[in-house]
C-alpha positions in Angstrom: 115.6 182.7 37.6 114.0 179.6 39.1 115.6 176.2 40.9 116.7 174.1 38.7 114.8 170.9 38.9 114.0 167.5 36.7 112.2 168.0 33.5 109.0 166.0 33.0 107.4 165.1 29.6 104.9 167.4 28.0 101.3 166.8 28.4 98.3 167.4 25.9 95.2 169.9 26.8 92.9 168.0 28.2 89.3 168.0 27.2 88.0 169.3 30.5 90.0 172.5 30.0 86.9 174.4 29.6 85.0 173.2 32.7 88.0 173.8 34.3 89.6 177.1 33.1 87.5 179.1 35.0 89.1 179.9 38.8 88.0 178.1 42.3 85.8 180.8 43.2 86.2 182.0 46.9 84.1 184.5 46.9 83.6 188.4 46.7 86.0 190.7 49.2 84.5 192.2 52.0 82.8 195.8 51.0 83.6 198.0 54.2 87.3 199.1 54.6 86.9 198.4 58.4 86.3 194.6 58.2 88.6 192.0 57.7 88.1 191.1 53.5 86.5 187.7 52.6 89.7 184.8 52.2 92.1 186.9 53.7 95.8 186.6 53.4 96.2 189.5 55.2 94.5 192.4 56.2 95.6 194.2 52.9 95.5 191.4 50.3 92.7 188.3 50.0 92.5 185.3 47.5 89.8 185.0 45.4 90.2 182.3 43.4 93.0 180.2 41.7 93.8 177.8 38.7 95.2 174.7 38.0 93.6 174.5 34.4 97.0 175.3 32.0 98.9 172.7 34.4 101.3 170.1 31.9 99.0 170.9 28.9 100.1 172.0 25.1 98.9 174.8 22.8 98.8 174.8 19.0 102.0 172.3 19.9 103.7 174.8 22.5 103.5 173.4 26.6 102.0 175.4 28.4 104.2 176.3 31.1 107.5 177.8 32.3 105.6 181.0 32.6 107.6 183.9 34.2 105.7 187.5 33.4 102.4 188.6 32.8 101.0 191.7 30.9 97.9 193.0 30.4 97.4 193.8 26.4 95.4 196.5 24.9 93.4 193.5 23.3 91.3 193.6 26.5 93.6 189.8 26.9 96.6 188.8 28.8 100.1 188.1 27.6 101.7 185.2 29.5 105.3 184.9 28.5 107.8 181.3 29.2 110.9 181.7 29.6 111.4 178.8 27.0 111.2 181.9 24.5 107.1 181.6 24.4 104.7 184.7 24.6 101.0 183.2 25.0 98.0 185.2 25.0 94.9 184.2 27.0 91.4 185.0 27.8 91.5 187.5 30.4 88.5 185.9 32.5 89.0 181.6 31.6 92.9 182.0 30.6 92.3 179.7 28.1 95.1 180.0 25.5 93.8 182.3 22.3 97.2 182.6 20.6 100.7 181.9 20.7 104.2 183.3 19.1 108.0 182.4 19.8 110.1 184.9 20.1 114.6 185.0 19.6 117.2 187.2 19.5 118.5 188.6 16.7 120.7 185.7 15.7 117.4 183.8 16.1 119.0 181.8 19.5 116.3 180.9 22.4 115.9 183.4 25.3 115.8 183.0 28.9 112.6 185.8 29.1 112.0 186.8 32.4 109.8 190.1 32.3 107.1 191.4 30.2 105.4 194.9 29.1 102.6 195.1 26.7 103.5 198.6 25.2 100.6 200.8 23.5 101.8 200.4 20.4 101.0 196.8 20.7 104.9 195.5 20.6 106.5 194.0 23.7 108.8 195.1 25.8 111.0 191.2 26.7 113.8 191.4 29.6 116.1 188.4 29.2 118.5 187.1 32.2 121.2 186.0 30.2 123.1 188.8 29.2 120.9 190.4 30.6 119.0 192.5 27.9 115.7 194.5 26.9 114.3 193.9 23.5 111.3 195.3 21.9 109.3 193.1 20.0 106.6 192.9 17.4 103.0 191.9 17.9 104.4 189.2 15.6 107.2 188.0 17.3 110.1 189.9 15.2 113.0 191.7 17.0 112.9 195.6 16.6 115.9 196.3 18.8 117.1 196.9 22.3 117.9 198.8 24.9 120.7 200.5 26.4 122.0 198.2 30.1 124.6 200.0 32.7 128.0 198.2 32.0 127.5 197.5 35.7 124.2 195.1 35.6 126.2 192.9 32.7 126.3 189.5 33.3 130.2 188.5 34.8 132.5 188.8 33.9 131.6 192.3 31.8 129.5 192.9 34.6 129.0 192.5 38.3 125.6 190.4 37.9 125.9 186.5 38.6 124.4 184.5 35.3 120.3 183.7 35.8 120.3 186.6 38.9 119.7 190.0 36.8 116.7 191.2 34.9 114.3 189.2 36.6 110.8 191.9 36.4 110.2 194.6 33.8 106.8 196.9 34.3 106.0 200.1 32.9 105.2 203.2 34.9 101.3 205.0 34.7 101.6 207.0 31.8 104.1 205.3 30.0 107.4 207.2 29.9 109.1 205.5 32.8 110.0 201.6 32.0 111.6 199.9 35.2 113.6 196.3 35.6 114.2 194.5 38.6 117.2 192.3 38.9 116.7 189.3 41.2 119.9 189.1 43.0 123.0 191.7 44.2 125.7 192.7 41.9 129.3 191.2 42.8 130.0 193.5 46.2 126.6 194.4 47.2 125.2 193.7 50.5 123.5 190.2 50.4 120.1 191.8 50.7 120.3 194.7 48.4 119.3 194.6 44.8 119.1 197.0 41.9 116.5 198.7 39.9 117.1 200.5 36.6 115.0 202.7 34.7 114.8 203.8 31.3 113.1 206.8 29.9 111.1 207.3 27.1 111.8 209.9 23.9 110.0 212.2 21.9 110.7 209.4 19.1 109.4 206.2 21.2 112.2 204.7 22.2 113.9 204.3 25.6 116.9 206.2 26.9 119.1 205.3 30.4 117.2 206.8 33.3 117.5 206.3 37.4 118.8 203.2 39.0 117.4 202.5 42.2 118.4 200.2 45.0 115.8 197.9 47.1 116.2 195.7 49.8 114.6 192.2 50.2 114.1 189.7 53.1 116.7 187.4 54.0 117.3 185.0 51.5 114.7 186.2 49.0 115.3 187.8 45.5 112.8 189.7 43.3 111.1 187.6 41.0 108.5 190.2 39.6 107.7 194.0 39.7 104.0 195.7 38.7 103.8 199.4 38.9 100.5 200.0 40.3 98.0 202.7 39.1 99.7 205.8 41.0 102.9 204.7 40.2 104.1 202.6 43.3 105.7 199.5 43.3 103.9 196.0 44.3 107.2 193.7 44.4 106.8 190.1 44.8 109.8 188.5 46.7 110.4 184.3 46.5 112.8 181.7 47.9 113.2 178.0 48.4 114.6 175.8 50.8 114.4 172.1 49.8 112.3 169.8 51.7 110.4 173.2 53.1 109.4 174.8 50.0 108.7 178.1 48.9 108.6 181.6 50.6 106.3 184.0 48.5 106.0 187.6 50.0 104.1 190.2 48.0 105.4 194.2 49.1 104.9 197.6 48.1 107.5 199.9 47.4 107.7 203.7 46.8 107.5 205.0 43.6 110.6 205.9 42.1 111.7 209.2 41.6 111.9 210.6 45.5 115.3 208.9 46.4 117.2 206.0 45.2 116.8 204.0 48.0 113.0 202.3 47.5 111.4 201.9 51.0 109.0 199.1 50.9 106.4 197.2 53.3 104.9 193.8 53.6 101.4 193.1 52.4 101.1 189.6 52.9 103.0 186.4 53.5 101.3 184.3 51.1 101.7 180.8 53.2 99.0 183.2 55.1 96.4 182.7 52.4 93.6 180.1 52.6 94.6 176.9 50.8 91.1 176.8 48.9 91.3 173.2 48.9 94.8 173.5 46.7 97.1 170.4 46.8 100.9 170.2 46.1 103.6 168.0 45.0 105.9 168.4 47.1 106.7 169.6 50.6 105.3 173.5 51.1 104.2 175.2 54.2 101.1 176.2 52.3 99.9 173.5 49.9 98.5 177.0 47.2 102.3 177.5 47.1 104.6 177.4 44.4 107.6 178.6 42.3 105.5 182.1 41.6 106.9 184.4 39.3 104.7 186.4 37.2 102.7 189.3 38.3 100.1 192.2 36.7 97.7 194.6 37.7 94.6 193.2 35.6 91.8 196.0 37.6 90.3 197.4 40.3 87.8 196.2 42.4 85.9 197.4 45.4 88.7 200.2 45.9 91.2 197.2 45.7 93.5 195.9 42.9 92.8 192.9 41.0 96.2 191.5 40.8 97.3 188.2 38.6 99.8 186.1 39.6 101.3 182.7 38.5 104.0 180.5 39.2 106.7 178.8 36.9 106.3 175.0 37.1 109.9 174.2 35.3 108.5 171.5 33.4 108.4 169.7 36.6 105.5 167.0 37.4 105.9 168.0 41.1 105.5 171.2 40.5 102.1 173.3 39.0 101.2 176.0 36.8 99.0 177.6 39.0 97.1 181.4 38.6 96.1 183.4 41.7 93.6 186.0 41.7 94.5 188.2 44.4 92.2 191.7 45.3 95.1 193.9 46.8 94.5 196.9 49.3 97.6 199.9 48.2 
């Protein structure tokens, strides 16, 4: 989900894409553990770099933007998918566009695609907030079915989850049996700061069958907007609000891994209005001018004994608002 806000016209790439795809460099993290790390956000997460360059610009006649989820592919590239029912996929180091395919559900309608798994078959693994739903997908872009949701996460009234609040972040667990989706907002009758995780399991035969659900707890005033297992099978969570004429709240946790409890216990990396602004402007009023509307997340490395974590932020089409890509290096 993401505030509703005006829609601006579509811009064409411009020609100094390539001069400027590569990110603002800031710098290589500190080495030693017992120092503060270069372009800190915090003493467990630092910024080293962001991008502007996809802002308002068009590929092979597509825009660029309304990006919600992020994947790494087996391609060695990364999968960027709108949630205007576009799955992109760019250069790992510029993030130049390389490719682009649309994707629709089986009646061949236009999805409001929230999260995004790269499975190792090369399909795709697409969460939609509408109904909500999990689809796998081709490396082409056809439907190959879906998954099995509790009658309880259904959208109202078949469910108890409010329309654009439910499967919000989608990640697949180390090893690949355990798929996970975040919804972004309580269910009709949950507490106002409690959300739900459901899991699915994999089969002998490849597909996915009911598993866990889980319950987390966010800040107040926050939902989950995106969910990346990390590489020993905890949970970085990335929490976001707005307030109009303040601007955003961006927090990036960690949560357990699930499996010992149902309750998820988290804790706070960083605030990312903490972050160095690296010269970063914005269009409208935000208590950190790098802010914005961020919304998709991945684990893209390690580095240093630290993540290399990929973030960016879903512009809405907006002309005060930006396609932006942090590179974040990440202490778990």
């Amino acid at each position: 989900m993401r505030p509703r806000m005006l829609r601006t016209s579509l811009a064409t790439l411009t020609a100094g894409l390539a001069a400027a795809g590569c990110l603002v460099a800031a710098g290589p993290a500190a080495a030693a553990h017992d120092r503060p790390p270069r372009h800190a956000c915090s003493p467990a997460v630092s910024l080293t770099g962001y991008s502007d360059a996809l802002d308002k610009t068009t590929y092979d006649g597509t825009y660029v933007g309304n990006l919600s989820a992020l994947a790494p592919d087996r391609r060695g590239a990364v999968a960027a998918l709108s949630d205007r029912s576009s799955l992109f996929r760019l250069d790992a180091r510029t993030l130049e566009p390389r490719g682009v395919i649309a994707l629709a559900d089986e009646s061949g309608a236009a999805l409001d695609s929230e999260g995004l798994v790269a499975d190792r078959d090369g399909t795709y693994l697409v969460s939609s907030e509408t109904e909500p739903s999990v689809r796998r997908y081709s490396h082409t872009g056809e439907p190959l079915g879906r998954l099995p949701v509790p009658d309880d996460l259904r959208t109202a009234p078949e469910g108890r989850a409010r329309a654009n609040g439910s499967f919000e972040g989608l990640t697949l667990l180390p090893g690949g049996r355990t798929l996970l989706a975040s919804m972004e907002y309580p269910l009709d009758g949950d507490p106002a700061d409690l959300v739900r995780f459901q899991t699915w399991q994999r089969t002998r035969h490849g597909d996915f069958r009911l598993g866990a659900g889980y319950t987390y707890r966010t800040d107040p005033g926050l939902g989950v907007s995106e969910v990346a297992a990390t590489p020993d099978g905890r949970l970085l969570v990335l929490e976001r609000g707005f307030t109009a004429g303040v601007g955003n709240t961006v927090r990036l946790h960690l949560a357990d891994r699930p499996g010992h409890g149902t309750a998820l216990r988290k804790r706070l990396l960083a605030d990312l209005a903490d972050c160095p602004t690296l010269g970063a402007t914005a269009g409208q009023p935000q208590p950190n001018p790098l802010l914005d509307n961020f919304e998709g997340m991945a684990v893209t490395g390690r580095s240093g004994g630290r993540l290399e974590v990929l973030v960016v932020s879903d512009d809405n089409q907006n002309d005060v608002q930006t396609t932006r890509f942090l590179r974040l290096r990440v202490r778990a």
